[in-house]
C-alpha positions in Angstrom: 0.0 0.0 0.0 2.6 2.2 -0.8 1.1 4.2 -3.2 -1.6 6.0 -2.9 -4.0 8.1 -4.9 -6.6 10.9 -4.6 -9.0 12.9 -6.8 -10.0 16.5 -6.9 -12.6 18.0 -9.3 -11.5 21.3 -10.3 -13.2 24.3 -8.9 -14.1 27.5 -11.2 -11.8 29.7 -8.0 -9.0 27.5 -9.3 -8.7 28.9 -12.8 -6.3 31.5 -13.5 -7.1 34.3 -16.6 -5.5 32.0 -18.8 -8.8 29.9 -18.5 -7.0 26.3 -16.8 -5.5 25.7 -13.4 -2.8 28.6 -11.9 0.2 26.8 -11.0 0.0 27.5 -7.2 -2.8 25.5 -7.0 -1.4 22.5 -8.4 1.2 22.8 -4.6 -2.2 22.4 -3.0 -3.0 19.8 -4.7 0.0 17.6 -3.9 0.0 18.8 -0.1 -3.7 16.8 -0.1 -2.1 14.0 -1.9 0.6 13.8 0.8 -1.9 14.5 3.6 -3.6 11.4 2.1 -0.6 9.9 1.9 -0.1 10.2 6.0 -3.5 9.5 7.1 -3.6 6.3 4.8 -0.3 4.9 6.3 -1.9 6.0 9.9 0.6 8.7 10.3 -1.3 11.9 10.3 0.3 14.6 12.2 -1.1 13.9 16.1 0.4 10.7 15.6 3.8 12.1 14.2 4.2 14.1 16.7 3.3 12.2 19.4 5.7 9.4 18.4 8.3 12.6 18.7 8.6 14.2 15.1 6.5 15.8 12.4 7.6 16.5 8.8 8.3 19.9 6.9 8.7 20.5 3.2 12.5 21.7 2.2 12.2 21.2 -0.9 9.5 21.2 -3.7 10.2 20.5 -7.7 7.3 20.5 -9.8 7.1 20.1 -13.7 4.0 21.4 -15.6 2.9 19.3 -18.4 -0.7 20.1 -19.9 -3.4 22.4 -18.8 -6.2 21.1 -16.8 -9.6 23.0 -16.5 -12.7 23.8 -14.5 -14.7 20.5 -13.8 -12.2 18.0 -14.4 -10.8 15.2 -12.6 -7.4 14.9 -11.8 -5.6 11.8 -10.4 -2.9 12.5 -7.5 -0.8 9.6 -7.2 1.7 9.9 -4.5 4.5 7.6 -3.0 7.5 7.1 -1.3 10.9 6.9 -3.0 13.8 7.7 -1.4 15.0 7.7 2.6 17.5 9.2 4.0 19.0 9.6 7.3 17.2 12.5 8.3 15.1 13.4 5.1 12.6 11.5 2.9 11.8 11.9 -1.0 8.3 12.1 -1.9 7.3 11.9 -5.8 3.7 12.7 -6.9 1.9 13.2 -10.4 -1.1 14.6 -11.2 -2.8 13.1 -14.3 -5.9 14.3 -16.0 -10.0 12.9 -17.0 -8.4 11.0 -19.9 -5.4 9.7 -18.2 -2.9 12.4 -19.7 -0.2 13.6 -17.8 -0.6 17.0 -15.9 2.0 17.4 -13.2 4.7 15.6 -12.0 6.3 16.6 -8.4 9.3 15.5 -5.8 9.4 16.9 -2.6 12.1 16.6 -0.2 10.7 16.1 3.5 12.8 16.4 6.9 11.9 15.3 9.8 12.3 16.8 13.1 11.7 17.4 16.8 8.3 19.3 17.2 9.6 21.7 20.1 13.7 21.9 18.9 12.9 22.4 15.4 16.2 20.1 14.9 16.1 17.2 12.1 15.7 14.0 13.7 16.1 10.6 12.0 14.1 8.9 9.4 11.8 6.6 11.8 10.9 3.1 10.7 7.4 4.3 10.8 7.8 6.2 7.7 10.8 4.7 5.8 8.8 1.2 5.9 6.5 2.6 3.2 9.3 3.2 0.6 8.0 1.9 -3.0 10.0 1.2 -5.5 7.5 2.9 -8.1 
């Protein structure tokens, strides 16, 4: 269960004047894939931080392919794929109604201690979910 996947109809307040979705909302739309992502592994953030950690974003790459517009469906697909010792590597895509390909993200996640703000290691509670997707 690695892998998980979400879908979000597109709202007319997502549409830029361009007339398809504004490229800020596509970082929303990967933060609710990873939320997913969490809450389907039960991991969402009470339980990461009362095992001692919770997770920040340090780094997010994201690669626009097509447009997507008001009242479609779109696919967030998200997984784990690399762990390190005190970071994790989270790749996503977004793909559209017929199956196209919209969006394609990595994120690098850290882990740390909720009060020191200092990275902490990996724990076995996330790392276990690594696919090899």
């Amino acid at each position: 269960m690695g892998i998980t996947q979400i879908t979000i109809t597109v709202r007319c307040t997502e549409i830029d004047v361009n007339g398809h979705v504004n490229n800020a909302k596509f970082v929303e739309y990967y933060e609710w894939g990873r939320e997913d992502w969490y809450e389907q592994h039960q991991l969402p953030y009470e339980t990461l931080s009362n095992m001692g950690f919770i997770t920040v974003v340090a780094r997010a790459e994201i690669d626009y392919r097509q447009p997507a517009h008001q009242n479609e469906q779109l696919l967030v697909t998200t997984w784990l794929s690399d762990v390190g010792r005190t970071s994790f590597r989270m790749r996503q895509r977004i793909t559209g109604t017929n199956g196209y390909l919209v969006s394609e993200a990595q994120f690098v996640i850290v882990t740390v201690d909720p009060t020191t703000r200092r990275p902490v290691p990996v724990p076995d509670a996330i790392s276990k979910h690594r696919s090899s997707s």
